[in-house]
Structures are given as C-alpha cells and as structure tokens.
C-alpha positions in Angstrom: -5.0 -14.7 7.0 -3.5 -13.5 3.9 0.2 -14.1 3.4 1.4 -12.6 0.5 0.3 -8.9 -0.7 -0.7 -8.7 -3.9 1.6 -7.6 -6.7 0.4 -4.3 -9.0 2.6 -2.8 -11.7 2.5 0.3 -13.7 0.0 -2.2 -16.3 -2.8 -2.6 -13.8 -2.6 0.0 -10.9 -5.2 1.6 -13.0 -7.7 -1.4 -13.2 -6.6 -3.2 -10.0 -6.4 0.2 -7.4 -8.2 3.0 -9.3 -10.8 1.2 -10.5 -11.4 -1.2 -7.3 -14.9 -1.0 -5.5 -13.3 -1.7 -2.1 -10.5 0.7 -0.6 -7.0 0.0 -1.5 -4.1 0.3 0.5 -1.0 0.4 -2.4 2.6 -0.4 -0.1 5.2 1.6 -2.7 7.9 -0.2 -1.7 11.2 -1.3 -2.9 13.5 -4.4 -2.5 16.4 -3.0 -1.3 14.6 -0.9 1.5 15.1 -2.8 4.9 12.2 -0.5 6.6 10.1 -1.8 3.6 11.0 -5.7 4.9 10.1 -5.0 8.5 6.8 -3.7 7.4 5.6 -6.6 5.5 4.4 -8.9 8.0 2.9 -6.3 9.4 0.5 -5.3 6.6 -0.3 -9.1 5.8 -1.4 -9.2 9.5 -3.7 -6.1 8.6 -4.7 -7.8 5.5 -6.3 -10.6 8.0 -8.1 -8.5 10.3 -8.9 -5.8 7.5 -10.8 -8.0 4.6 -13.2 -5.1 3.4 -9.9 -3.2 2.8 -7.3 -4.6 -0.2 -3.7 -4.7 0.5 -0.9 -4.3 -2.7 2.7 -3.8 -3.3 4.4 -1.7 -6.1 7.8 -1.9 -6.8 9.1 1.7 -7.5 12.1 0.2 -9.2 10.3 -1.6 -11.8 7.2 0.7 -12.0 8.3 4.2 -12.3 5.2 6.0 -13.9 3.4 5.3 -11.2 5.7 6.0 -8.7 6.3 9.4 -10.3 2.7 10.2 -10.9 2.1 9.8 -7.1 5.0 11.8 -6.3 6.8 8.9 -4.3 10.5 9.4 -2.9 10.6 7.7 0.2 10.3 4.3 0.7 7.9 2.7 2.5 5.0 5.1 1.6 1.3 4.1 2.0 -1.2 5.4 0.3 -5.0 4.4 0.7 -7.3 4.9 -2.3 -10.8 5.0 -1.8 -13.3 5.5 -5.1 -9.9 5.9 -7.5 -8.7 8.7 -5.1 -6.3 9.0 -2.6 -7.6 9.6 0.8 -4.5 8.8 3.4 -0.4 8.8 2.6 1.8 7.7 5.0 5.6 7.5 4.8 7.7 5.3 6.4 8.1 2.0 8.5 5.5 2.3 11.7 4.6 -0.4 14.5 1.2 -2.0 13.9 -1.3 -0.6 16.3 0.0 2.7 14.8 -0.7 1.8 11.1 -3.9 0.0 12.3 -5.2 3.6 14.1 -4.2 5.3 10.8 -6.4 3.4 8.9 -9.2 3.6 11.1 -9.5 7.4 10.9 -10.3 7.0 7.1 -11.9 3.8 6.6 
C-alpha cells in the first residue's frame, strides 16, 4: 500500500498530472488545514486499492499558479484529471466509502 502521496508543484503539475496517461487524483491541500490532515490516510488507503488511478498533493501555499488557475479556495479540494482534463472536483474532508463512491462514478 502506498504511504506517502506524491508531491507536485507549480514546475511539474503540467508534466506529472496533465500530461499523465493514467487518471490523476491532485489533493490541493495545505499544511495548516486540519480537515486536509484527516484526509490523508484516507487517500493513501485509496492509493492501495486504486493502483490504475495516481494519487498527488499540491501545496496551495507554495504553488499558487496552479492553485489560481484551477480556481481553488477551499482546502481540501480534489480534483480528478483524466486525459489533461478535469473530470470530478470535490471540496472538502469526506469519510472514505464516500470518496471511494465519488471516484467510482468517473473512473
């Protein structure tokens, strides 16, 4: 099971989400958001039972542009890109068998 989410920044989102071949699932998140801590072992325990799908974390502090392009104010939002494009946003902490059903409707 995967432990630790991978790390994207305003330098790769582009080459590391938008240009990835498998689905994305980009956690905008922020480390001084306590909803954002909760949520973390939750998505690395969807990161094991999802392996076609790719699980990452931006920090909105640190990577503005891309927060801004994406039009992100609340923290945690999830956002699944498929093809470059995002197909699902989500915002704010939810319990796992809700996140997981989320998913499911667009993967």
């Amino acid at each position: 099971m995967t432990t630790a989410t991978a790390q994207v920044t305003d330098a790769n989102f582009q080459a590391e989400v938008l240009e990835s071949d498998a689905p994305v699932l980009v956690d905008f998140t922020a480390a001084w958001c306590p909803p954002c801590r909760v949520m973390k072992p939750v998505l690395a325990e969807l990161a094991g039972e999802l392996p076609d799908v790719r699980f990452v974390e931006l920090d909105v502090d640190e990577n503005l542009e891309t927060a801004g392009r994406y039009g992100v104010l609340s923290m945690p939002t999830f956002m699944l890109f498929r093809a470059g494009e995002p197909v699902l946003r989500l915002i704010g902490a939810r319990p796992k068998r809700r996140l997981s059903a989320e998913l499911a409707e667009v993967l």
